[in-house]
C-alpha beads as a LAMMPS data file, in Angstrom:
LAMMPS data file: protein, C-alpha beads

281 atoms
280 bonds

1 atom types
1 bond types

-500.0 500.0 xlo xhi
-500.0 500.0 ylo yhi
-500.0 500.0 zlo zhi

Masses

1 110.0

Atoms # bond

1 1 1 455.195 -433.470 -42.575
2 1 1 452.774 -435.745 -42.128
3 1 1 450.328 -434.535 -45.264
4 1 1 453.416 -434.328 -46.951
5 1 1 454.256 -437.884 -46.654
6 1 1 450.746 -439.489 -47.666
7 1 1 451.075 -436.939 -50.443
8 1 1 454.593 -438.698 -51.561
9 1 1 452.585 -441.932 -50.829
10 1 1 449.750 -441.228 -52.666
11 1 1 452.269 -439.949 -55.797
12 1 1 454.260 -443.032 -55.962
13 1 1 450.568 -445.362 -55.794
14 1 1 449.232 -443.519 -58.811
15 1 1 452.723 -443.648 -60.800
16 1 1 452.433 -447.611 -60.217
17 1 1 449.158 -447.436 -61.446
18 1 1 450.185 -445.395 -64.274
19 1 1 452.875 -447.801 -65.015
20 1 1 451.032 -450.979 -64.610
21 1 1 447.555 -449.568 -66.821
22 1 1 449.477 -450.362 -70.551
23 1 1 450.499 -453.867 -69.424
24 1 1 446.689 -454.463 -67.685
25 1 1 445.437 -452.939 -71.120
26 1 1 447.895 -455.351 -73.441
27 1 1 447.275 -458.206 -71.823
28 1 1 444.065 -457.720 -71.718
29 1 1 443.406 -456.970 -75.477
30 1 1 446.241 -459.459 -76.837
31 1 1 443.365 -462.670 -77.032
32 1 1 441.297 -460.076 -79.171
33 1 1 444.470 -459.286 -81.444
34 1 1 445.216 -462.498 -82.425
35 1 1 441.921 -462.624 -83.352
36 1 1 442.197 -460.155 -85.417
37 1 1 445.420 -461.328 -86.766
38 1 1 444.257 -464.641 -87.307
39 1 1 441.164 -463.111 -88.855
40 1 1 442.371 -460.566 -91.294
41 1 1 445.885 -460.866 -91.955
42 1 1 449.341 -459.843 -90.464
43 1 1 449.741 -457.046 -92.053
44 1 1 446.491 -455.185 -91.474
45 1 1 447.141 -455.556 -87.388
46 1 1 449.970 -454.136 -88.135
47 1 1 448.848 -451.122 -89.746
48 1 1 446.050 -450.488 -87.232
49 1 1 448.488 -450.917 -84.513
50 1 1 450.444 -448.626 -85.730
51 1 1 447.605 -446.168 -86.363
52 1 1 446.137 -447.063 -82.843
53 1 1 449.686 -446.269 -81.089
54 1 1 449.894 -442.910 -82.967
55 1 1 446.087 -441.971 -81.545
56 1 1 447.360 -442.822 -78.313
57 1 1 450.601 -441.078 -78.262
58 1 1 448.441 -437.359 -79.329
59 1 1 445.895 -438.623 -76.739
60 1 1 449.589 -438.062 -73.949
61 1 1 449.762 -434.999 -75.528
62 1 1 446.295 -433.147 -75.033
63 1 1 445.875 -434.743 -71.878
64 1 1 445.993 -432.780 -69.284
65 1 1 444.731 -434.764 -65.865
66 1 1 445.625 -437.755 -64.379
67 1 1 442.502 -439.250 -65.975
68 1 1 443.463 -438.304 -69.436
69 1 1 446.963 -439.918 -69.123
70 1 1 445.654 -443.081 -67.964
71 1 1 443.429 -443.513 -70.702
72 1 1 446.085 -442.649 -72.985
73 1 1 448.425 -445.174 -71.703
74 1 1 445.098 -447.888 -71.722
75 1 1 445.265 -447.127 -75.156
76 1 1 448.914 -447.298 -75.578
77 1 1 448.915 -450.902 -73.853
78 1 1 445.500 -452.604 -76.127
79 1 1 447.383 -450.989 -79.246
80 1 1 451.019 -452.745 -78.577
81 1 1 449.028 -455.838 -78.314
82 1 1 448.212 -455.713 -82.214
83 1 1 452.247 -454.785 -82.702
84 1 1 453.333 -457.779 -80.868
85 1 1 450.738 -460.396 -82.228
86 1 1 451.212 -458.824 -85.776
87 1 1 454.694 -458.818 -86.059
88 1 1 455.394 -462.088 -84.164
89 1 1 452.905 -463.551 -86.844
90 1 1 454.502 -461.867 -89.724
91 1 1 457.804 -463.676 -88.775
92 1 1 456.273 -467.143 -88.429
93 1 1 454.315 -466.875 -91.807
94 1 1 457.618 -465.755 -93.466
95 1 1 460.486 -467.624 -91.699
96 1 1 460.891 -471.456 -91.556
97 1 1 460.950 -473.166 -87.963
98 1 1 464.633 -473.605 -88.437
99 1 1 465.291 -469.865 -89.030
100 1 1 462.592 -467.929 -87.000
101 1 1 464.898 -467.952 -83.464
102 1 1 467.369 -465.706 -85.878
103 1 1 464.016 -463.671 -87.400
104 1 1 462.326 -462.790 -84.244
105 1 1 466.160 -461.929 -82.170
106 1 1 466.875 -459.739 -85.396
107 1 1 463.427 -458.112 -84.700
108 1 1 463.708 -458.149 -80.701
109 1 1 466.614 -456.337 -81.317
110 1 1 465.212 -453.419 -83.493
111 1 1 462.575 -453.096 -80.638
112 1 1 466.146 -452.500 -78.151
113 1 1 467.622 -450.568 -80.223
114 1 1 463.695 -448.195 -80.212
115 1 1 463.836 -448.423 -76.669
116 1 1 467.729 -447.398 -76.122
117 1 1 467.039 -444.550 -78.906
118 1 1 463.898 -443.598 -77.744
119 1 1 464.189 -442.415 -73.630
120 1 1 467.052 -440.169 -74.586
121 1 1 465.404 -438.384 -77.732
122 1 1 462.645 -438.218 -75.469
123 1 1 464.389 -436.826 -72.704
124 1 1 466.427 -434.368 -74.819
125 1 1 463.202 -433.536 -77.000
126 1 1 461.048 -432.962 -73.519
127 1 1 463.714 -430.656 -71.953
128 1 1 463.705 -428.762 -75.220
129 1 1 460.037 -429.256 -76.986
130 1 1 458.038 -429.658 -73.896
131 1 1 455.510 -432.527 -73.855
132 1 1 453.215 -431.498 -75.948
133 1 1 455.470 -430.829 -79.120
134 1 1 457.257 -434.247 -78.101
135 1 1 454.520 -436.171 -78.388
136 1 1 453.173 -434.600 -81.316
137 1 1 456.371 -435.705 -83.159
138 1 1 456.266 -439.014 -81.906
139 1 1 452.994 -439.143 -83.169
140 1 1 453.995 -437.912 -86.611
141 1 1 456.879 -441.148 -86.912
142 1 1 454.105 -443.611 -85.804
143 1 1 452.065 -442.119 -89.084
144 1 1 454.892 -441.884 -90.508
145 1 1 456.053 -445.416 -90.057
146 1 1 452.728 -446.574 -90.926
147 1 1 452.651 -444.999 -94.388
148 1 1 456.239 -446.591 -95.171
149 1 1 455.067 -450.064 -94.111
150 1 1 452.197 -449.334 -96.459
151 1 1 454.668 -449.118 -99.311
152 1 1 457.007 -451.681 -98.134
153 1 1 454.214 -454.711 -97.493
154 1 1 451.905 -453.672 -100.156
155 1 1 448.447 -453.838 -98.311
156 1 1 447.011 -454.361 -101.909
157 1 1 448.729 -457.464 -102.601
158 1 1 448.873 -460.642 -100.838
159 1 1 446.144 -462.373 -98.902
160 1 1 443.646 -459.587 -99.871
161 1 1 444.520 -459.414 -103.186
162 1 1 443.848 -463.269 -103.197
163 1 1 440.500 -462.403 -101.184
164 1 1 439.366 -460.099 -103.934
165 1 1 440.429 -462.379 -106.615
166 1 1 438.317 -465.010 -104.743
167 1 1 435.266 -462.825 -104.875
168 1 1 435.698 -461.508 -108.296
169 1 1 435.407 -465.282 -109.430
170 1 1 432.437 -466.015 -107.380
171 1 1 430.508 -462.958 -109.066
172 1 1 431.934 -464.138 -112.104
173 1 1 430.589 -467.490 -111.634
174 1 1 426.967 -466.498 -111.674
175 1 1 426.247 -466.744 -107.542
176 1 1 424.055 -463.946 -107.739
177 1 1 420.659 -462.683 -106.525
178 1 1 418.897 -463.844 -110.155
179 1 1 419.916 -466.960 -110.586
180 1 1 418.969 -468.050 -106.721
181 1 1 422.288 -468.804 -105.267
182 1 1 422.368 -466.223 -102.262
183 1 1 420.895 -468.674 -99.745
184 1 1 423.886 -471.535 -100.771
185 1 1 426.404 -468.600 -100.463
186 1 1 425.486 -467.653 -97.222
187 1 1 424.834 -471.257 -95.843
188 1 1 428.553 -471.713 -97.042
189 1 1 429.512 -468.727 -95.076
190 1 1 427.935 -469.201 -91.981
191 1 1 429.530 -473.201 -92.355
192 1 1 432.627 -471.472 -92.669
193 1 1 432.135 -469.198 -89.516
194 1 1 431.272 -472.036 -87.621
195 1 1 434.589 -474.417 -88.403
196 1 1 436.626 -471.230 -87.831
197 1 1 434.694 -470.849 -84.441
198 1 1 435.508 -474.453 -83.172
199 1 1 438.915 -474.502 -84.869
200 1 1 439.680 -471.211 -82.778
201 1 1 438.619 -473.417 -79.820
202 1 1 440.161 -476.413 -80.349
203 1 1 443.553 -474.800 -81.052
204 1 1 443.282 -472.590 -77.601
205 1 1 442.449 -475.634 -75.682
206 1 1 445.601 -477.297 -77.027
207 1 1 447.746 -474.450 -76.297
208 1 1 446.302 -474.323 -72.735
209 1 1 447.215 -478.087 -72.211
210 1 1 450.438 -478.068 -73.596
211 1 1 453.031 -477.635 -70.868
212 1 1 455.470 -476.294 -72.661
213 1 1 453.595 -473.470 -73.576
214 1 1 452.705 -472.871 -69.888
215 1 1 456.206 -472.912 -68.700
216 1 1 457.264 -470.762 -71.367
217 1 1 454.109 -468.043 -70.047
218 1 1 454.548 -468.798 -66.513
219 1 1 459.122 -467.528 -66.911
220 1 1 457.502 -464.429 -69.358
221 1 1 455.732 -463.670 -66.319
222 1 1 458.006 -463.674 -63.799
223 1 1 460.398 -461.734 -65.832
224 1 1 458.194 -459.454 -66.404
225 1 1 456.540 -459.133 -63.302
226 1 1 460.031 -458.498 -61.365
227 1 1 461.451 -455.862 -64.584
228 1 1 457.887 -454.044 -64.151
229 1 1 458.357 -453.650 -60.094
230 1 1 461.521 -452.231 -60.423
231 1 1 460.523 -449.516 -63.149
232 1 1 458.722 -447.368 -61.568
233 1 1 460.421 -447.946 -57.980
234 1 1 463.684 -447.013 -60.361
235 1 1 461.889 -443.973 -61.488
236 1 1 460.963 -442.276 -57.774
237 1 1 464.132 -443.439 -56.396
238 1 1 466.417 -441.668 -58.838
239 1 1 463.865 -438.187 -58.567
240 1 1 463.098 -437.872 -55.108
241 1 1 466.544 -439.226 -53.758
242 1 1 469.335 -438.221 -56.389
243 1 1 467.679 -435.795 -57.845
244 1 1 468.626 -436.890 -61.348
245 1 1 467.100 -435.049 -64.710
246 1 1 465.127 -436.574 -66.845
247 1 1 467.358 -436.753 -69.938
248 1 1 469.856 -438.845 -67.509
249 1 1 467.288 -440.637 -65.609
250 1 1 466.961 -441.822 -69.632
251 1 1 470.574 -442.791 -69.908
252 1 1 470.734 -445.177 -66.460
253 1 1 467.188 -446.501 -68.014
254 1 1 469.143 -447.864 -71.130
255 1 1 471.626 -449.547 -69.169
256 1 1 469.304 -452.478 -69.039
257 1 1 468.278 -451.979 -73.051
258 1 1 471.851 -451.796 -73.882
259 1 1 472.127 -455.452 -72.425
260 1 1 468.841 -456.326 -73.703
261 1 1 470.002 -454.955 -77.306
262 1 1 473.236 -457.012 -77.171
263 1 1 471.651 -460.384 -75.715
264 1 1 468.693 -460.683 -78.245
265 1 1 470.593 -462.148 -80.998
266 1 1 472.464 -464.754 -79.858
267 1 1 469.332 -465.996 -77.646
268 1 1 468.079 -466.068 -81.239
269 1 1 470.770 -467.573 -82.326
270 1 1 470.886 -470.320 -79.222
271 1 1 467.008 -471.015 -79.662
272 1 1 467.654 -472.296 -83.791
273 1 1 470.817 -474.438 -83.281
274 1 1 468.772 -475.983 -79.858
275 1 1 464.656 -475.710 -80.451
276 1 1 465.052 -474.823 -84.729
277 1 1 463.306 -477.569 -86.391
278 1 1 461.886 -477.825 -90.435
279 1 1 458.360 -476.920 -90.397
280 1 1 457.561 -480.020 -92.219
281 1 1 458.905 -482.305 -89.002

Bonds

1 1 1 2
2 1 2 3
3 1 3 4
4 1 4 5
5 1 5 6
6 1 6 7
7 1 7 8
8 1 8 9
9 1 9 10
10 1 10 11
11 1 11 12
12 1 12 13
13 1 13 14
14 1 14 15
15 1 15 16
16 1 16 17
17 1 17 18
18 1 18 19
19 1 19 20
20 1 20 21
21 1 21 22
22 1 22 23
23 1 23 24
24 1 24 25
25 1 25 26
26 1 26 27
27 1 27 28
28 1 28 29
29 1 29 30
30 1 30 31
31 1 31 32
32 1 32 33
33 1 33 34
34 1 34 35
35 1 35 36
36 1 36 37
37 1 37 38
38 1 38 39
39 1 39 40
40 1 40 41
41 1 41 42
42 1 42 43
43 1 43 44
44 1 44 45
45 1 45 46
46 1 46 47
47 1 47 48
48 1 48 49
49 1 49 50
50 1 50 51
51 1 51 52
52 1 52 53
53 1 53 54
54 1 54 55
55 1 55 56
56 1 56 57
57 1 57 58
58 1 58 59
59 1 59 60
60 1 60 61
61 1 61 62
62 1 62 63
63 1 63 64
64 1 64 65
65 1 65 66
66 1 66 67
67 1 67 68
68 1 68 69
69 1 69 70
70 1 70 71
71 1 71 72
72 1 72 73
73 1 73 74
74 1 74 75
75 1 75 76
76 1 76 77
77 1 77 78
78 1 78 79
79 1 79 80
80 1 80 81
81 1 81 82
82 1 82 83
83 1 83 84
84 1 84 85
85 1 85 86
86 1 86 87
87 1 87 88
88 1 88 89
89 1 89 90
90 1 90 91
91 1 91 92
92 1 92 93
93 1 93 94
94 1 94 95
95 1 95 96
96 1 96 97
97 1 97 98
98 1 98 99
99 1 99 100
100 1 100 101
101 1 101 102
102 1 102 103
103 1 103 104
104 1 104 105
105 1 105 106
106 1 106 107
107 1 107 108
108 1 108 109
109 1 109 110
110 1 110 111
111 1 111 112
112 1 112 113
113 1 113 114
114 1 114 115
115 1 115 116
116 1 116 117
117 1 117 118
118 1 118 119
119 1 119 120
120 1 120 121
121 1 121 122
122 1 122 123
123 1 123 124
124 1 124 125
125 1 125 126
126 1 126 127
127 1 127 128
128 1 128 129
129 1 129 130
130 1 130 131
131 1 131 132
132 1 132 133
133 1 133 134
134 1 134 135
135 1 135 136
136 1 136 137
137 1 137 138
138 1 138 139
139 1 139 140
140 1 140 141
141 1 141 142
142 1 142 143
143 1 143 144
144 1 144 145
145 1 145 146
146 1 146 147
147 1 147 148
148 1 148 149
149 1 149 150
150 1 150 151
151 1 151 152
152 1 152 153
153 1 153 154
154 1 154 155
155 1 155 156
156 1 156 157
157 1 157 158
158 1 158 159
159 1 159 160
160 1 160 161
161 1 161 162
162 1 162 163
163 1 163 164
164 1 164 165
165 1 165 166
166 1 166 167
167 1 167 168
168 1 168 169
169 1 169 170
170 1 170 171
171 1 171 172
172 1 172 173
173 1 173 174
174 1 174 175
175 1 175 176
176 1 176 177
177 1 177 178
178 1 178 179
179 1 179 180
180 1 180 181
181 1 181 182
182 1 182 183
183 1 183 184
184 1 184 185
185 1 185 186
186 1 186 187
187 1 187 188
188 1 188 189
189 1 189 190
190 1 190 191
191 1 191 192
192 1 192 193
193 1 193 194
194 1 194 195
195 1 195 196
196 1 196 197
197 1 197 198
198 1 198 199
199 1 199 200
200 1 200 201
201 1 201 202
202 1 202 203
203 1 203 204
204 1 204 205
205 1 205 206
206 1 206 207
207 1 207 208
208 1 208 209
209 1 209 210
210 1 210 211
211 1 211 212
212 1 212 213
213 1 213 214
214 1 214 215
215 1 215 216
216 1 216 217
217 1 217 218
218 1 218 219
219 1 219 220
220 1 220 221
221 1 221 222
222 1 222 223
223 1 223 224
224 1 224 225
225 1 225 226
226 1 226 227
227 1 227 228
228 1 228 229
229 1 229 230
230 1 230 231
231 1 231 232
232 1 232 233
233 1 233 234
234 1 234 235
235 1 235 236
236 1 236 237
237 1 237 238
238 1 238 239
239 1 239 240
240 1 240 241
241 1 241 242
242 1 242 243
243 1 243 244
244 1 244 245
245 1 245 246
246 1 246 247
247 1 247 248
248 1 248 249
249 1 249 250
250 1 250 251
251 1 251 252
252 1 252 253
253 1 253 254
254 1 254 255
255 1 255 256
256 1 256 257
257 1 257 258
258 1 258 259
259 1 259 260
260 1 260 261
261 1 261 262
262 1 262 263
263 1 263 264
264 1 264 265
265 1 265 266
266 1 266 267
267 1 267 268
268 1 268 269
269 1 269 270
270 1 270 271
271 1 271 272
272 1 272 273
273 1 273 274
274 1 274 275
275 1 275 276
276 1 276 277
277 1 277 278
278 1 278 279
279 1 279 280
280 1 280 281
């Protein structure tokens, strides 16, 4: 009995562990993808994301210790990272202050609706598939997903399109190895780095002094720090004491995303007609 309970002990430590690895792992890499966002563009931390989340997801299914399954959910967490910081920037560059509470509930609540559709396709697709063929398919709609934002953003056009124009006209302009411009074109570049580098620091030191920023991190925390204590708790509780399934284990799970799915909007809502202001004020 006794063996048997550090065993259940033991279980329910490394399932917390398991749990708590892809939120270590995202916050942990979100600094370095909004550099990368700020660096390159929306769009391509999207992509790569995207691309990272599918490696991940066939990384769950060839795993096949407790090792392996970790590292895939590392991976998982450092590649949502690039989702959030890409897509939260994507609505910012593309929504005015007065309309971006509406633009990020709208997109909060796609994310609810993935995470009420997702346990129970999962659950249903696990019972049937087994894990292996279940995350292999979840794999193929992250590629898949990928490929249609692709098409629908247009990685050709936009920023780096005006990047290559940019460069095109520099050649054009005769800053070239003959005519002894390549020490002036670096000098400019490495000028550039720099302001970028203290700019980068400036604007992190003002976000660490502003207050409102910190109360708005220090309630994300707490939320998330009491929703990601009761998650796996939920999890052992329901097995070892109800005995429920997996695929309904999934359906009490979207209780919460069900409320989460309906709520999103009008918090959107609330936040424009309170906090929505013209980006020019």
């Amino acid at each position: 009995n006794n063996n048997n309970n550090n065993n259940n002990n033991n279980a329910q430590v490394l399932l917390g562990i398991f749990f708590a690895s892809k939120d270590i792992c995202q916050m942990t890499f979100a600094p370095l993808a909004g550099l990368l966002t700020a660096r390159t563009s929306s769009h391509l931390s999207l992509l790569l994301s995207l691309l990272g989340l599918a490696l991940a997801t066939l990384l769950f299914a060839d795993a096949t210790t407790f090792r392996g399954l970790l590292f895939a959910r590392g991976a998982q967490g450092a590649a949502s990272a690039a989702v959030l910081c890409g897509g939260m920037s994507l609505i910012a560059e593309t929504h005015e202050g007065r309309l971006r509470g509406r633009a990020m509930g709208a997109a909060q609540t796609g994310l609810a609706l993935g995470l009420l559709c997702g346990p129970l396709i999962g659950g249903l697709s696990f019972e049937r598939l087994g894990r292996v063929r279940t995350f292999r398919l979840a794999a193929a709609i992250l590629g898949a997903n990928a490929l249609g934002m692709v098409g629908l953003m247009g990685l050709g056009s936009g920023e780096g399109e005006a990047e290559m124009v940019s460069l095109q006209h520099t050649k054009e302009s005769g800053l070239d190895v003959r005519k002894g411009a390549v020490t002036t074109t670096t000098t400019t570049a490495t000028n550039a780095k720099e302001r970028s580098v203290r700019s980068l620091l400036e604007n992190t030191k003002a976000l660490l002094a502003n207050r409102d920023i910190l109360a708005v991190s220090l309630a994300t925390l707490t939320i998330h720090a009491a929703v990601r204590v009761i998650k796996p708790i939920s999890q052992v509780v329901l097995d070892e004491e109800f005995g429920v399934t997996m695929v309904n284990r999934s359906f009490i799970i979207s209780i919460a995303t069900v409320a989460y799915f309906l709520t999103t909007p009008i918090a959107g809502y609330w936040c424009d007609a309170n906090y929505g202001t013209d980006d020019e004020t």
